[in-house]
C-alpha positions in Angstrom: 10.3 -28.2 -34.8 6.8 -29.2 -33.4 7.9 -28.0 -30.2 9.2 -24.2 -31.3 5.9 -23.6 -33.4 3.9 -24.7 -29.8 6.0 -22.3 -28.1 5.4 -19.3 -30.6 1.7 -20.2 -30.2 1.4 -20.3 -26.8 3.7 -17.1 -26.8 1.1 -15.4 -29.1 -1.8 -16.4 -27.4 -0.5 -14.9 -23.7 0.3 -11.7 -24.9 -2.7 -11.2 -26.8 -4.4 -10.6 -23.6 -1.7 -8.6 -22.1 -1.6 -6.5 -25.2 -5.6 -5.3 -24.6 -5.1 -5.3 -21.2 -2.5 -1.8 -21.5 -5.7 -0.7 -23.2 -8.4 -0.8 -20.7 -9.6 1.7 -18.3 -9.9 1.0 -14.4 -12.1 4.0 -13.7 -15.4 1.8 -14.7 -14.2 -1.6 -13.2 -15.0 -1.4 -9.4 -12.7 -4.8 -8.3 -10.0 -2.8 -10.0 -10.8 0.2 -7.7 -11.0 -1.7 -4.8 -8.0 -3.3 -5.4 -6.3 0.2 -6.0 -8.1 1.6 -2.9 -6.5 -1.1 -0.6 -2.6 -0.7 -2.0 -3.5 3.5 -1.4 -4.1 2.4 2.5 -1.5 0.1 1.9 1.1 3.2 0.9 -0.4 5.4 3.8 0.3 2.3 6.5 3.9 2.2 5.5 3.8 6.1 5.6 3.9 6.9 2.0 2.5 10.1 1.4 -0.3 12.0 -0.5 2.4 13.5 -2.7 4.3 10.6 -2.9 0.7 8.3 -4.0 0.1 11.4 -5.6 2.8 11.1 -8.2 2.7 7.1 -8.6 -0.5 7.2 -9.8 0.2 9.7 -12.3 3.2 7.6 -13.3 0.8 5.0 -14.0 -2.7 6.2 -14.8 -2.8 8.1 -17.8 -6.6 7.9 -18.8 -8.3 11.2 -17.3 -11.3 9.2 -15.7 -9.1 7.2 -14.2 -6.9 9.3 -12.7 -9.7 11.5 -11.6 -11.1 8.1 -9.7 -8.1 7.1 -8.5 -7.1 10.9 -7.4 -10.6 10.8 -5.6 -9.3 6.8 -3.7 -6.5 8.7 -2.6 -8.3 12.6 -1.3 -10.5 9.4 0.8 -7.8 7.5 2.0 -5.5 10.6 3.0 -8.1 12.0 4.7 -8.9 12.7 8.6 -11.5 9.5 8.1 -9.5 7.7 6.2 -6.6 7.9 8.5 -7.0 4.8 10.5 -9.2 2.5 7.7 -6.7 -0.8 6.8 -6.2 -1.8 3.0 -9.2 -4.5 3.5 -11.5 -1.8 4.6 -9.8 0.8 1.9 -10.9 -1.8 -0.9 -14.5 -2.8 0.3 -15.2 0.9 0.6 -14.3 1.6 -2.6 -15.7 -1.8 -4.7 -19.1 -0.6 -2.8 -18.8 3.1 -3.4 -17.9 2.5 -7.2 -20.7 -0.5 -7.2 -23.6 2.3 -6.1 -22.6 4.9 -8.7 -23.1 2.2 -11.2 -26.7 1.0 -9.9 -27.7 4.8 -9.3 -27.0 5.5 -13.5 -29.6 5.7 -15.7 -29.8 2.0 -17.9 -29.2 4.2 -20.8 -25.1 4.6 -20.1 
């Protein structure tokens, strides 16, 4: 008995976190763009393409401001400059770009 009511506890306690997890935006965490950013250079290297990143990031980014961030990780990666930059370089690119429009906005927001 001791046992089952440890288990249900511990089961309670890890999904708590997982449960506001599905809550949270990326769009304002730049280790989560940068992350993003290097599986987009990722799906380009294994010739995945815009379309194709495209549409999985609709599948899975429903939050406007998130999609418009991860649309613009994607117009970066898929384009001319972007061509030959590897997921490492995708993701320090982007942790830095997203890291400067946070330092350049007023204290206020």
């Amino acid at each position: 008995m001791k046992r089952v009511v440890v288990s249900a506890a511990l089961a309670v306690c890890l999904a708590q976190p997982a449960v506001q997890a599905v809550a949270q935006t990326v769009s304002d965490q730049c280790f989560a763009l940068g992350d993003i950013a290097g599986q987009v250079a990722s799906w380009r290297m294994h010739k995945k393409t815009k379309a194709q990143a495209l549409d999985q990031a609709a599948k899975y980014y429903k939050n406007d401001s998130d999609r418009q961030a991860i649309n613009a990780i994607i117009d970066k990666v898929y384009s001319p400059e972007g061509q030959g930059m590897t997921p490492d370089q995708a993701s320090m690119i982007a942790t830095a770009d997203c890291a400067s429009q946070h330092n350049a906005q007023p204290s206020g927001q």
